[in-house]
C-alpha positions as CSV (number, residue, x, y, z in Angstrom):
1,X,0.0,0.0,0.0
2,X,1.2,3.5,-1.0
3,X,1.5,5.5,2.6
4,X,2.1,9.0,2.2
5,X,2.3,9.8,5.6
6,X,4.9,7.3,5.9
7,X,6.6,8.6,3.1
8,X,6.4,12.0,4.4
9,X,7.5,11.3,7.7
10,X,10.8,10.0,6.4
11,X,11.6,13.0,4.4
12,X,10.2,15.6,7.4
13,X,12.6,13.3,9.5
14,X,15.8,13.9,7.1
15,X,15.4,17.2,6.8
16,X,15.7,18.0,10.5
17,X,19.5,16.6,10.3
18,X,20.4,18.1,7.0
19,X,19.1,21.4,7.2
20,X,19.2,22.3,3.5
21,X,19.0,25.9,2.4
22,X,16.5,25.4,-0.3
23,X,14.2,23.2,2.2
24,X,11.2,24.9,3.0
25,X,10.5,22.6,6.2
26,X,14.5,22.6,7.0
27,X,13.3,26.6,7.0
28,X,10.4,25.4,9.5
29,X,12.6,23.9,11.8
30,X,15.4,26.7,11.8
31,X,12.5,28.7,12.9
32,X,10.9,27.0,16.0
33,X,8.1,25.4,16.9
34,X,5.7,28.5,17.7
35,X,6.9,29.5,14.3
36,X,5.3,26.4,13.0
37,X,2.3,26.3,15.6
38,X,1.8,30.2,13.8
39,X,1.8,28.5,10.9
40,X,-0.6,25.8,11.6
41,X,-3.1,28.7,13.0
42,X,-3.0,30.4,9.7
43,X,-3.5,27.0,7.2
44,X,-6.6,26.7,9.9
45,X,-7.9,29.9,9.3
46,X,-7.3,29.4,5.5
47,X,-9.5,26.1,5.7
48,X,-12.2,28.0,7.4
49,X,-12.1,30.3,4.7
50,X,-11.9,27.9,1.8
51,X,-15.2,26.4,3.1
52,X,-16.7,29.2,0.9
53,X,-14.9,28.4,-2.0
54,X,-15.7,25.0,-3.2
55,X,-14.8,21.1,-1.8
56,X,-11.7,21.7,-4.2
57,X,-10.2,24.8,-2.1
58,X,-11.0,23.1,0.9
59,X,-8.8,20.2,0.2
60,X,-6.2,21.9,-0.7
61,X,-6.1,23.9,2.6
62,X,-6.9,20.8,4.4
63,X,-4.0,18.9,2.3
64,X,-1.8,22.4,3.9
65,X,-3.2,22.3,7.3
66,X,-2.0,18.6,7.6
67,X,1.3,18.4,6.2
68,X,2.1,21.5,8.7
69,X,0.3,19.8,11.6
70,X,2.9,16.1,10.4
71,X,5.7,19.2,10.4
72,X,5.2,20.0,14.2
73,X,4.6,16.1,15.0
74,X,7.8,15.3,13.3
75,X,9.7,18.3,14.9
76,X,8.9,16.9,18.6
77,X,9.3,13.4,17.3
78,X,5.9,12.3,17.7
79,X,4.7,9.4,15.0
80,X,1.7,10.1,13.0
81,X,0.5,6.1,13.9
82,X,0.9,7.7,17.6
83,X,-2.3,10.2,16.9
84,X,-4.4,7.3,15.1
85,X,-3.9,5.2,18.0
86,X,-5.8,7.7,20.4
87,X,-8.1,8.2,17.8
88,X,-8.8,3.9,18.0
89,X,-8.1,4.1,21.8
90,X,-11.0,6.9,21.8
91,X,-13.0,5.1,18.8
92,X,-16.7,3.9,20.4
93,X,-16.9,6.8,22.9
94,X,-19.1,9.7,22.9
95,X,-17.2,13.5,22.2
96,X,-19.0,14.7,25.3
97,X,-17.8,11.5,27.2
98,X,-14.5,12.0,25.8
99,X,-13.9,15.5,26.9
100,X,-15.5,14.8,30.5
101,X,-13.1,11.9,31.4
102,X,-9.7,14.5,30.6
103,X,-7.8,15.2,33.2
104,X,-8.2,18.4,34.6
């Protein structure tokens, strides 16, 4: 099976150690992680947006919004198979259920 996110988190992995100049996510990385958290917030807002503009917009932002989101995963090492597993672990269980059993 063809796994982008698998493929993806390879190459976000790589370009933590080699830091190349014409990188744009080695460019991520050289800035921080509230730089990238920024840019999370504003592919959010550009989803939101694209909601107006047709299910073809709205992937595209959405395609944006989640590579950034695999960006800040990979920057603090955390596997995108870590985030589906609390999704399964979480699977069957109401939203308001879900929220009232969080730690406080």
């Amino acid at each position: 099976m063809n796994n982008i996110i698998e493929k993806l988190e390879v190459i976000l992995q790589n370009r933590k150690v080699e830091n190349s100049k014409d990188s744009y996510v080695s460019s991520l990385y050289s800035k921080g992680n509230q730089h990238i958290c920024d840019k999370i917030i504003e592919e959010a807002r550009e989803l939101v947006d694209a909601v107006e503009d047709g299910k073809a917009q709205v992937v595209h932002e959405a395609s944006d919004l989640l590579f950034h989101v695999l960006v800040l995963l990979a920057s603090l090492d955390i596997k995108y198979a870590t985030i589906l597993d609390e999704l399964t672990n979480r699977f069957g269980t109401s939203g308001i259920e879900e929220k009232n059993n969080r730690k406080k």
